[in-house]
DRENKEKE-12601 format. One record per residue: x, y negated, z of N, C-alpha, C in turn; residue number from 1; residue in one letter. Coordinates in Angstrom, 1 decimal. Each point is the difference from the previous one (the first is absolute). Example, Ala and Ser with C-alpha at 12.3 -4.5 7.8 and 13.67 -1.06 7.14 Angstrom:
// DRENKEKE-12601
KEBA     n.X     n.Y     n.Z    ca.X    ca.Y    ca.Z     c.X     c.Y     c.Z    i  aa
KEBA    13.2     5.7     7.8    -0.9    -1.2     0.0     0.9    -1.2     0.0    1   A
KEBA    -0.4    -1.1    -0.7     0.9    -1.1     0.0    -0.8    -1.1     0.8    2   S
This chain:
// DRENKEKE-12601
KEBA     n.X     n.Y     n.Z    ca.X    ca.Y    ca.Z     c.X     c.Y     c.Z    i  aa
KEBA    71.7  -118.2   122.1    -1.1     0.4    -0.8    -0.4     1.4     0.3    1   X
KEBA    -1.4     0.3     0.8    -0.4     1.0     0.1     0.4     1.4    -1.5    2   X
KEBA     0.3     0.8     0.4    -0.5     1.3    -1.3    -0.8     0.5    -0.2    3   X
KEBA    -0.5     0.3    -0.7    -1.7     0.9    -1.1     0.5     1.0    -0.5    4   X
KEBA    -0.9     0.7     0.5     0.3     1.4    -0.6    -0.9     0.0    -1.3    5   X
KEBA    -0.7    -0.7    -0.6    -1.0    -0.1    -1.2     1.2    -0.4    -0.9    6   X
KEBA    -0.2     0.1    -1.5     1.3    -0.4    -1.0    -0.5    -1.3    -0.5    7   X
KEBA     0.1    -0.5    -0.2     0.0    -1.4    -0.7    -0.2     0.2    -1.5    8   X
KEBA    -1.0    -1.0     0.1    -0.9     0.3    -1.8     0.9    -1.7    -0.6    9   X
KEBA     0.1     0.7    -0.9     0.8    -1.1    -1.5    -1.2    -0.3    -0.6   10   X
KEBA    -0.4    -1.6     0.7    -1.1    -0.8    -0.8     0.9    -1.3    -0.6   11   X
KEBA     0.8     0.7    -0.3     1.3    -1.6    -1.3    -1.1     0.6    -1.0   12   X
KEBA     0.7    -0.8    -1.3     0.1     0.1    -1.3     1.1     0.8    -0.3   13   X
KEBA     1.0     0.7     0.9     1.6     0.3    -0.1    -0.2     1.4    -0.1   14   X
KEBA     0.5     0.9    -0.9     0.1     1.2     0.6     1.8     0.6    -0.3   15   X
KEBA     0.2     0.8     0.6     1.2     0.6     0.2     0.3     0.0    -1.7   16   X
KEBA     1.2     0.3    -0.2     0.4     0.2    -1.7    -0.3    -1.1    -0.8   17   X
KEBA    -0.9    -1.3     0.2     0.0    -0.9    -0.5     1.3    -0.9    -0.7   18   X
KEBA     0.5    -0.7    -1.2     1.2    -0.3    -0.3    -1.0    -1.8     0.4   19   X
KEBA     1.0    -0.7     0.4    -0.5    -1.0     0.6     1.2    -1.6    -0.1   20   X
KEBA    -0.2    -1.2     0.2     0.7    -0.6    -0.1     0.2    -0.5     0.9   21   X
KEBA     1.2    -0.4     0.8     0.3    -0.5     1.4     0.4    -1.5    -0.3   22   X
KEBA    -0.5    -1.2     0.9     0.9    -1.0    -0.1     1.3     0.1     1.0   23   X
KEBA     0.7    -1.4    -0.2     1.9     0.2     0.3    -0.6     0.1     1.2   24   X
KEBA     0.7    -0.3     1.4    -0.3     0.0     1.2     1.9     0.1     0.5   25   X
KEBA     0.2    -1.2     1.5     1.0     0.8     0.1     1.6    -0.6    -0.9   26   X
KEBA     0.7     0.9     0.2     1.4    -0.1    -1.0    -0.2     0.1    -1.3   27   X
KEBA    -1.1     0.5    -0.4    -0.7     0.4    -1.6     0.1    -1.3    -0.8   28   X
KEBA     1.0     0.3    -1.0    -0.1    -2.2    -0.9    -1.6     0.8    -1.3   29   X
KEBA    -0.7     0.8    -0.2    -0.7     0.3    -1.2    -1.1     1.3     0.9   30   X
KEBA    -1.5    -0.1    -1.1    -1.0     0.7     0.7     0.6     1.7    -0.3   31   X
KEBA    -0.5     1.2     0.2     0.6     1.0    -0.6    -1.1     1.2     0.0   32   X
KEBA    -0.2     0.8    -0.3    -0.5     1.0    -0.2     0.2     1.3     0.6   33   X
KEBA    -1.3     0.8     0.6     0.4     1.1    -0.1    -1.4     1.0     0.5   34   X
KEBA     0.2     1.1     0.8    -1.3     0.9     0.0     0.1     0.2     1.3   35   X
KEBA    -1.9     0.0     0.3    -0.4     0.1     1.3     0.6     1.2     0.9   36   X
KEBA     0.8     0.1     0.9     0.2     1.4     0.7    -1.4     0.1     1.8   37   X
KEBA    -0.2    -1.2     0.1    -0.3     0.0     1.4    -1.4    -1.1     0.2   38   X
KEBA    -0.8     0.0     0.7    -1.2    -1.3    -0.1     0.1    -0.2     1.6   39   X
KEBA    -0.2    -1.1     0.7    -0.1    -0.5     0.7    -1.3    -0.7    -0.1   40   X
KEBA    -0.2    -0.6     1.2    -1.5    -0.5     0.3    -0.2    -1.7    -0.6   41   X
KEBA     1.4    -0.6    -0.2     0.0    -1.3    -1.3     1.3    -0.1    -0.3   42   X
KEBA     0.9     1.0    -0.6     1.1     0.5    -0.4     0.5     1.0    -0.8   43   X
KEBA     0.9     0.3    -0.6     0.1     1.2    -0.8     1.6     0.4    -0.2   44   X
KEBA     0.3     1.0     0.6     1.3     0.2    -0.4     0.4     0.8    -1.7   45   X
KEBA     0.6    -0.7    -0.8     0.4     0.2    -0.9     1.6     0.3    -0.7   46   X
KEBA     0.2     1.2    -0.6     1.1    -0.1    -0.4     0.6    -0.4    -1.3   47   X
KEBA     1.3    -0.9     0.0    -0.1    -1.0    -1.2     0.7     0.7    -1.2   48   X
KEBA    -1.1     0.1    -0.8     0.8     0.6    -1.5     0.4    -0.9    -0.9   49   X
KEBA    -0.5    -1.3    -0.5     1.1    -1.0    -0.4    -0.2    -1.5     0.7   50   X
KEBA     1.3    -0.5    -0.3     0.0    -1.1     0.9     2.0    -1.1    -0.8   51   X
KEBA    -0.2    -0.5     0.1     0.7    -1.2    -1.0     1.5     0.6     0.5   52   X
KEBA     0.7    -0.2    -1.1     1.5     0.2     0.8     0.5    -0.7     0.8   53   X
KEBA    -0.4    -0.9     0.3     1.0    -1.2     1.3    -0.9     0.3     0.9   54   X
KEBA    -1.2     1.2     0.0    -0.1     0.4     1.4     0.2     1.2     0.2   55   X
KEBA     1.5     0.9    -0.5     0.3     1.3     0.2     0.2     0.3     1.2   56   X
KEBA     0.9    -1.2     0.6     0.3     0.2     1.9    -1.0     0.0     0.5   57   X
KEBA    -0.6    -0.6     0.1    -1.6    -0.6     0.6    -0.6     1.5     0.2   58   X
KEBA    -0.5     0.3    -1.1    -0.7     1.7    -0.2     0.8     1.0     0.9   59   X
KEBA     1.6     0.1    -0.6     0.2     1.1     0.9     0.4     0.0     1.7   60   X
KEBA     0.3    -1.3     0.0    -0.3    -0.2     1.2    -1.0     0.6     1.3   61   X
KEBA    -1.4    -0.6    -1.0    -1.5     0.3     0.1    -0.1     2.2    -0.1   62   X
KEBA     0.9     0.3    -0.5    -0.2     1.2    -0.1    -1.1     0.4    -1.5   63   X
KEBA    -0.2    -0.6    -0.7    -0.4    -0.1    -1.2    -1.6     0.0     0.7   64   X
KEBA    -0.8    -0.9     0.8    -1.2     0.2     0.8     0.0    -1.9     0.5   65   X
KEBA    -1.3    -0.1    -0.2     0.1    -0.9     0.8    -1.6     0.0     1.0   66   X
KEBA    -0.4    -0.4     1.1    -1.6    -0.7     0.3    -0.3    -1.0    -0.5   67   X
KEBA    -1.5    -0.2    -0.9    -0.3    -1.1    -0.3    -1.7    -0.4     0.5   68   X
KEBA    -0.7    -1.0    -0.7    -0.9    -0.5     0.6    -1.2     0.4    -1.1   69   X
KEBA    -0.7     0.6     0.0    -1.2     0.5    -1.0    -0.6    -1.6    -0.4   70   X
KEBA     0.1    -0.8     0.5    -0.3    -1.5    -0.4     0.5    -0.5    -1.3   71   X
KEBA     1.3     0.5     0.6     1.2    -0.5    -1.6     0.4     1.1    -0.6   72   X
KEBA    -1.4     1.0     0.1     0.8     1.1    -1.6    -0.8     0.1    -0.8   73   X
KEBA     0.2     0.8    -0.9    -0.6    -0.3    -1.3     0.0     1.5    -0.9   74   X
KEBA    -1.1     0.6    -0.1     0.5     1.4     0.0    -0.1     0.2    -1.6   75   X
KEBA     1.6     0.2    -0.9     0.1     0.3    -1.9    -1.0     0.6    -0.2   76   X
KEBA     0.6     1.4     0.4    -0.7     1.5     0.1    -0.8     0.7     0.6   77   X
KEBA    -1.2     0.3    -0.2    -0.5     0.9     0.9     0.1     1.1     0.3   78   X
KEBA     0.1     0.9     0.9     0.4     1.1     0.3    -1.1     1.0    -0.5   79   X
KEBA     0.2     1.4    -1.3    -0.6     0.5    -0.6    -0.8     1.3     1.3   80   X
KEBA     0.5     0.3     1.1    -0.4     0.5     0.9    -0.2    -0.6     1.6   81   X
KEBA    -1.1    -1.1     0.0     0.2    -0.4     1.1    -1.5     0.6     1.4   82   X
KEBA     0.9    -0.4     1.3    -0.6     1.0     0.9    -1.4     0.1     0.5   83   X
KEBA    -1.1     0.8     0.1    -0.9    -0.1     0.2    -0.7    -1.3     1.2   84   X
KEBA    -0.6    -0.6    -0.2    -1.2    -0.9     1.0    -0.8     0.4     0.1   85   X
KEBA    -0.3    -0.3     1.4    -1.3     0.6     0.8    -1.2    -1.2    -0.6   86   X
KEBA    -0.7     0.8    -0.5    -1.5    -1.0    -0.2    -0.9    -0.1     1.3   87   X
KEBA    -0.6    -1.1    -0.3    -0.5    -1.2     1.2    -0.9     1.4     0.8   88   X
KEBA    -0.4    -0.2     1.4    -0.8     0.8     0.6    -1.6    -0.5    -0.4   89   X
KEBA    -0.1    -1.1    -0.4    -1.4    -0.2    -0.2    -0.6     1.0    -1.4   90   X
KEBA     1.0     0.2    -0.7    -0.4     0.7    -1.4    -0.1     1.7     0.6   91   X
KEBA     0.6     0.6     0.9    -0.2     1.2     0.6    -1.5     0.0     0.8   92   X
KEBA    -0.2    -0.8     0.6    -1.2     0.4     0.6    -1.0    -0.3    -0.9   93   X
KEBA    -0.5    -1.1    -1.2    -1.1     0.2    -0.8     0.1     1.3    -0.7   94   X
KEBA     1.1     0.5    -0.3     0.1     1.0    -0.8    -0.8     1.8     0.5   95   X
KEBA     0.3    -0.5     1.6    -0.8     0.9     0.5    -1.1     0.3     0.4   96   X
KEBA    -0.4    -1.3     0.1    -1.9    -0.1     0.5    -0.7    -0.3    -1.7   97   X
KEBA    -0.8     0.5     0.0    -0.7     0.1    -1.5    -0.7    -1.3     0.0   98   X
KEBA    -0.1    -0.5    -1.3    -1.1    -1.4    -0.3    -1.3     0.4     1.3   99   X
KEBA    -0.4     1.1    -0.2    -1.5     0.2     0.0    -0.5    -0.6     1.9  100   X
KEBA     1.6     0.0     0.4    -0.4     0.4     1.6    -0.1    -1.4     0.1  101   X
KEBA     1.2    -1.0    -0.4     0.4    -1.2     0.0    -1.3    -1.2    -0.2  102   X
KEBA    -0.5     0.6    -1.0    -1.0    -0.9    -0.2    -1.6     0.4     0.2  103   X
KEBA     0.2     1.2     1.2    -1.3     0.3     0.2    -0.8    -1.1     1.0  104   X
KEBA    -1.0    -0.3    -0.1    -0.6    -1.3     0.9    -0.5     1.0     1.4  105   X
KEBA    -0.5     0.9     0.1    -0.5     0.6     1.0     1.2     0.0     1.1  106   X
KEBA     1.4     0.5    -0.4     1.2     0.3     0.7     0.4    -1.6     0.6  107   X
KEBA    -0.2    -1.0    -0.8     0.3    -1.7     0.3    -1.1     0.1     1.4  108   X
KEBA    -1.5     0.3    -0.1    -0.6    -0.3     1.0     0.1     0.4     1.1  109   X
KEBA     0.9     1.4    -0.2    -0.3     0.7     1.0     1.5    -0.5     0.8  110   X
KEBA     1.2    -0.5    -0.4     1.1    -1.0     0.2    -0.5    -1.1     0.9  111   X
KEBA    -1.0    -0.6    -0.4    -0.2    -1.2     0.3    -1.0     0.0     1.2  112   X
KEBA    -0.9     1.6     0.1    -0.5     0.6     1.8     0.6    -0.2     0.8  113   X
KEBA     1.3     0.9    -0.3     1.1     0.4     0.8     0.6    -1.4     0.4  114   X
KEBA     0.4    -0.9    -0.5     0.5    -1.0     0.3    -1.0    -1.2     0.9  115   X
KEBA    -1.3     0.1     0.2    -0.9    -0.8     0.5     0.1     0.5     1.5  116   X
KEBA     0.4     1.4     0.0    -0.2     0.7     1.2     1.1    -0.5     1.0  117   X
């Protein structure tokens, strides 16, 4: 997999700090709970804050963390400070050309010279 030097934009529903519910997966006999540390591109690493006692091995095993599938989670809590999103590029450029230009007809005609040529 080539590298990118650009960072990767978080277009989930998921944000970091989220408290979330995980299904079993695995050695896991029960679904478990816990909070987003990491987002993946259709994954999320999470570390598990509660989870059944017959799966105490299971967990520490796991390192109190598991990877799961943004498919099968389910987010309790939303996180009270979650990370900024980049709004769409189409809303930056109307923003900077004024109504007046946009819908001037003379500027359409003079478009539509240029293009005959």
């Amino acid at each position: 997999m080539a590298k990118n030097d650009e960072p990767l934009v978080n277009t989930s529903e998921f944000d970091m700090g989220d408290f979330v519910a995980g299904k079993k997966f695995g050695n896991f006999e029960h679904d478990f709970k816990g909070i987003v540390e990491k987002i993946y591109e259709h994954s999320l690493l999470v570390m598990i804050t509660e989870n059944d006692p017959e799966d105490n091995t299971t967990v520490n095993e796991y390192n109190r963390r598991a990877v799961i599938r943004m498919s099968e989670t389910k987010i309790l809590i939303k996180t009270d400070n979650p990370a900024p999103r980049p709004e769409p590029e189409e809303a930056e450029v109307k923003e900077d050309v004024p109504a007046e230009i946009i819908n001037d007809p003379e500027l359409k005609a003079d478009e539509e010279d240029e293009e005959e040529e």
